[in-house]
C-alpha positions in Angstrom: 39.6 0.6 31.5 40.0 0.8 28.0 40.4 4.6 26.2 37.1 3.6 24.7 35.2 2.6 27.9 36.7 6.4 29.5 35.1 8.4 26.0 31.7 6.4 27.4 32.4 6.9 31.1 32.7 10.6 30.8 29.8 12.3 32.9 29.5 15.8 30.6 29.9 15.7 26.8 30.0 13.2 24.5 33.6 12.7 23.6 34.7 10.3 20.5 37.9 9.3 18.4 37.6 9.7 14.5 40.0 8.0 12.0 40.3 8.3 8.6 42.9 6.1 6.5 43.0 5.6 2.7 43.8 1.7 2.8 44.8 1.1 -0.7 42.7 -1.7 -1.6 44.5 -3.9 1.4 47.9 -4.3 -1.3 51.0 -2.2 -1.4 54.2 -2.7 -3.3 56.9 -4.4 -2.5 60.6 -4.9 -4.5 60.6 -1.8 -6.4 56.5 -2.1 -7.3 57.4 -5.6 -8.8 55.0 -7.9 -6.0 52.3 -7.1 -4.6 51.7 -8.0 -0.9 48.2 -8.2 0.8 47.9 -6.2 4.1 44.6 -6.7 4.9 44.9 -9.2 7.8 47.0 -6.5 9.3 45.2 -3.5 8.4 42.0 -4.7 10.5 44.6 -5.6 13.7 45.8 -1.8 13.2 42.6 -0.4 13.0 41.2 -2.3 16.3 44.4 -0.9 17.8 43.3 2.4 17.2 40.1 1.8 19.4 37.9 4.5 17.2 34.1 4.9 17.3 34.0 6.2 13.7 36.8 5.0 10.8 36.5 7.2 7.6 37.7 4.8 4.7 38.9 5.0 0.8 39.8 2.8 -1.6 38.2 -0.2 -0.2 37.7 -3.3 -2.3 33.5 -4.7 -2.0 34.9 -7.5 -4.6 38.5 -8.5 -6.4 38.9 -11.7 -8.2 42.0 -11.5 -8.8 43.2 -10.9 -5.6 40.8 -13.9 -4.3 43.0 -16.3 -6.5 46.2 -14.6 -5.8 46.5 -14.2 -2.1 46.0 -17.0 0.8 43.2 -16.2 2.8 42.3 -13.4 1.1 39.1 -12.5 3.2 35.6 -13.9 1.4 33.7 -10.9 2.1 33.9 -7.3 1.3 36.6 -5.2 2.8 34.6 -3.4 4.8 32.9 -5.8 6.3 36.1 -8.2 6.9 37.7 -4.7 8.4 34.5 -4.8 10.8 35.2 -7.9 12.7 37.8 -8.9 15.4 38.6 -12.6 14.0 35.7 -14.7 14.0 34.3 -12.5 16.9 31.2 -10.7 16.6 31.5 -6.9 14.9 32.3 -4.2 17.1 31.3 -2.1 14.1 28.4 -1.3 11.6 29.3 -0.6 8.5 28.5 1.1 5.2 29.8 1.2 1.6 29.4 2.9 -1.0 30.7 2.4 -4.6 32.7 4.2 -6.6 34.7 2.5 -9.1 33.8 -0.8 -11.0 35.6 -3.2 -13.2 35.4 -6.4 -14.7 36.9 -8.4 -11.5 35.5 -6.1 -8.9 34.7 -2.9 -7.7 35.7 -0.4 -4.7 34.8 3.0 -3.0 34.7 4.7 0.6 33.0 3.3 3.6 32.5 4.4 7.6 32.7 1.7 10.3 30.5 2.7 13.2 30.3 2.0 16.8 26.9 3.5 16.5 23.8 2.8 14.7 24.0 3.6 11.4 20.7 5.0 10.5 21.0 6.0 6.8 22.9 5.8 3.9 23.6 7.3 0.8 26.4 7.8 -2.1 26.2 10.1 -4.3 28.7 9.9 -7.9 30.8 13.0 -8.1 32.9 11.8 -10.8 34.4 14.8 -12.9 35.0 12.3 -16.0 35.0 8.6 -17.1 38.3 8.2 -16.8 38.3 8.8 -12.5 35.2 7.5 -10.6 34.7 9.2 -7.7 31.6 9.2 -4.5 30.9 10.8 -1.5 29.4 8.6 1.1 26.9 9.9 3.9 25.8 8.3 6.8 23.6 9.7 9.3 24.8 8.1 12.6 22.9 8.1 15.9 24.8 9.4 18.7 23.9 9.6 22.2 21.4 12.6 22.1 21.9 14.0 18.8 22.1 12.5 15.0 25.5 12.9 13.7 26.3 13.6 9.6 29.4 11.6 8.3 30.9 12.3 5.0 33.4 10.1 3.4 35.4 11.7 0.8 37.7 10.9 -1.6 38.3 13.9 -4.3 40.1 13.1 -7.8 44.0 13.9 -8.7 43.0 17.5 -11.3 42.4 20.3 -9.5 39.5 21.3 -11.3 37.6 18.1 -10.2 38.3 18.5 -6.9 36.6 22.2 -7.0 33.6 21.3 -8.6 33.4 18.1 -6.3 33.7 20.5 -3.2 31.4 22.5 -4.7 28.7 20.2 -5.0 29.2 18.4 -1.2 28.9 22.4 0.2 25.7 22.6 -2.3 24.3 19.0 -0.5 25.1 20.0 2.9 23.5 23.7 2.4 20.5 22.3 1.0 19.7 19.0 3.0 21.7 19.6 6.1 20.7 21.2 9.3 22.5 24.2 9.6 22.9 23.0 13.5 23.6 19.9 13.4 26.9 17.9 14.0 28.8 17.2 11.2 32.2 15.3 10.0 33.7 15.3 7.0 37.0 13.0 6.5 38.8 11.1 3.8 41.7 12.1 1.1 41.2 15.1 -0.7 44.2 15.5 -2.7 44.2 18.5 -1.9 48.2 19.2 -1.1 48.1 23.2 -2.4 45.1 23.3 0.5 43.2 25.1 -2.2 39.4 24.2 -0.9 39.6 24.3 3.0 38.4 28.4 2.4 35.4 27.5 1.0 34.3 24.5 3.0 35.2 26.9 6.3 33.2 29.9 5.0 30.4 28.3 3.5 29.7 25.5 6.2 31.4 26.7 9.3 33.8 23.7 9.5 37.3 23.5 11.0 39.8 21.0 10.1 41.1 19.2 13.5 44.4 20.7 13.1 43.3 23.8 13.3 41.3 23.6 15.8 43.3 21.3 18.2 44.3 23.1 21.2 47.9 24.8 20.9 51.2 22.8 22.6 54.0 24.5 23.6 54.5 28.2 25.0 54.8 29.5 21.2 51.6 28.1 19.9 50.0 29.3 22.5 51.2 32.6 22.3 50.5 32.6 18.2 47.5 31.3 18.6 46.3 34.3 21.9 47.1 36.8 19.0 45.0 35.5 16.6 42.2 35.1 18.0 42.6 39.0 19.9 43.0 40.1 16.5 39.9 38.6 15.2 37.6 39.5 18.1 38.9 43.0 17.9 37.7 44.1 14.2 39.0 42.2 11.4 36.6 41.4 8.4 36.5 38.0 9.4 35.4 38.8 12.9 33.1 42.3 12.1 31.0 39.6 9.8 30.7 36.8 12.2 29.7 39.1 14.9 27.0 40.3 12.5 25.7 36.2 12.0 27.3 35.9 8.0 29.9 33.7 8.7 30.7 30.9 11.6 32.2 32.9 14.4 35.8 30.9 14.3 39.2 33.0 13.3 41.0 32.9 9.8 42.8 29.5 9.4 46.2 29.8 10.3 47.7 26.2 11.5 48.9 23.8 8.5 47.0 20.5 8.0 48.7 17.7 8.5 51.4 15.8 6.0 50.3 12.0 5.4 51.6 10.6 1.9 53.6 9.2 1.3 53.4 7.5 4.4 57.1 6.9 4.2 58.1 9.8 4.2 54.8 12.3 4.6 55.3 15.5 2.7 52.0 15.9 0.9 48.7 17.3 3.0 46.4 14.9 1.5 44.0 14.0 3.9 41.8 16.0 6.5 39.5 15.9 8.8 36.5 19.0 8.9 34.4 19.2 11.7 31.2 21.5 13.1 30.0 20.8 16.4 32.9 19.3 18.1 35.6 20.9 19.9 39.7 18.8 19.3 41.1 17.2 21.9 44.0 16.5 20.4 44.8 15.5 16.3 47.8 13.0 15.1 49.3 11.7 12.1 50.3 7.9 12.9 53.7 7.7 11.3 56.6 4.9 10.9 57.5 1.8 9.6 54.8 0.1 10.8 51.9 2.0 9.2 54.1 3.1 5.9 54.2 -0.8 5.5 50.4 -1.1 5.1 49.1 2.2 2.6 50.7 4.7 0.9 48.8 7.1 3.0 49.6 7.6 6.7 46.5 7.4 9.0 45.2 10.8 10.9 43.5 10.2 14.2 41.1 13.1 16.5 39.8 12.9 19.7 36.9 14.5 20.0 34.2 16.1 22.3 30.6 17.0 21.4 30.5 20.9 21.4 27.9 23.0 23.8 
């Protein structure tokens, strides 16, 4: 049985994997950034491998010219949907795109690949100034017993951009978002001081998966006892969420994770915020193998529907 088949075969909660991978337009650098090399055909192999329900994408290409008449075989459709198939086989995923950037031979943006009916989708232009195009993509996804809210994100490279673009995705999800509903928000953030995980946490009740993945080891388990005794016994934090302010979840303490450059990770650029869902487990997908393909390395959650 496949670990996808297990997630379905599960007799309690709903339980899921969630990717999210900034792709790089399906080109990297090669010989000291002198060639460029297409990775597409191996980026969708990779991603089947990964055998997730929902893939949280950036930088994907819906159109390139110039990379049409530069690579062999470069795919005929849009990324997204060439990502969606299994060779010639029929889609395992739907699909959505959204647009951020265009140019004069193309144009590219986020997109979500679904095992699940996609029921809506919107993208809404966040771009801070002409010079850097940026979106946020949401999808409302229809999950076994519940609609699930996916947000794909890809924040620009000032810091002041990226607070005003939190600012208005926490604005969105206030206004149009039931306060109980599932939601997911993934993609690269840029966001290496970890400046805006506070006010996504506060103002939404979020936690990123590596926060809330369950602790490993005697230590983090020990670390992680005290926290959450020190919360529950009459900290700010915990005095406020007892009186219904704030999410009832403890101050964050564990790191996010370090994916660029994939090479050698140092940088926490990419995360994964979740309500509704408790963490199985969380990975960065390191190596040769993946640093070959993006300049970001992919993160990876397992999942299980919360309640």
């Amino acid at each position: 049985m496949s670990p996808r088949a297990a997630r379905r075969a599960a007799p309690r909660a709903l339980q899921l994997r969630v990717a999210t991978y900034n792709i790089h337009k399906g080109v990297t650098r090669e010989l000291f950034g002198l060639r460029h090399v297409s990775r597409i055909h191996e980026l969708r192999a990779r991603l089947h491998e990964l055998d997730a329900d929902l893939v949280f994408l950036q930088e994907v290409q819906g159109r390139h010219e110039r990379h049409a008449t530069r690579f062999p075989h470069w795919p005929k459709e849009s990324q997204h949907e060439f990502l969606a198939g299994e060779g010639g086989r029929r889609n395992p995923f739907e699909t959505a795109y959204g647009r951020n950037a265009s140019y004069m031979h193309g144009h590219h943006g986020n997109a979500l690949l679904s095992r699940f009916p996609i029921l809506r989708r919107e993208n809404r232009d966040v771009s801070d100034h002409a010079l850097e195009k940026r979106g946020i993509l949401h999808c409302v996804v229809r999950m076994p017993g519940q609609d699930l809210h996916c947000f794909v994100v890809h924040l620009g490279l000032l810091a002041a951009s990226r607070t005003r673009q939190t600012a208005l995705l926490v604005d969105w999800i206030e206004r149009e978002i039931p306060r109980e509903a599932p939601v997911i928000i993934a993609g690269d953030f840029n966001d290496w001081r970890n400046r805006l995980s506070d006010t996504l946490y506060q103002r939404l009740g979020v936690r990123e998966v590596f926060d809330a993945r369950p602790p490993s080891g005697v230590r983090q388990q020990v670390v992680h006892f005290v926290r959450d005794r020190l919360f529950d016994a009459g900290s700010p934090e915990g005095s406020r969420a007892r009186r219904g302010a704030v999410a009832a979840s403890p101050p964050r303490r564990v790191r996010t994770a370090r994916t660029f450059p994939a090479l050698v990770p140092w940088l926490r650029m990419d995360r994964i915020y979740l309500r509704g869902f408790e963490v199985r487990d969380a990975q960065v997908l390191r190596g040769p193998e993946w640093a070959r393909l993006s300049d970001h390395s992919p993160l990876v959650a397992d999942l299980r529907a919360a309640g």
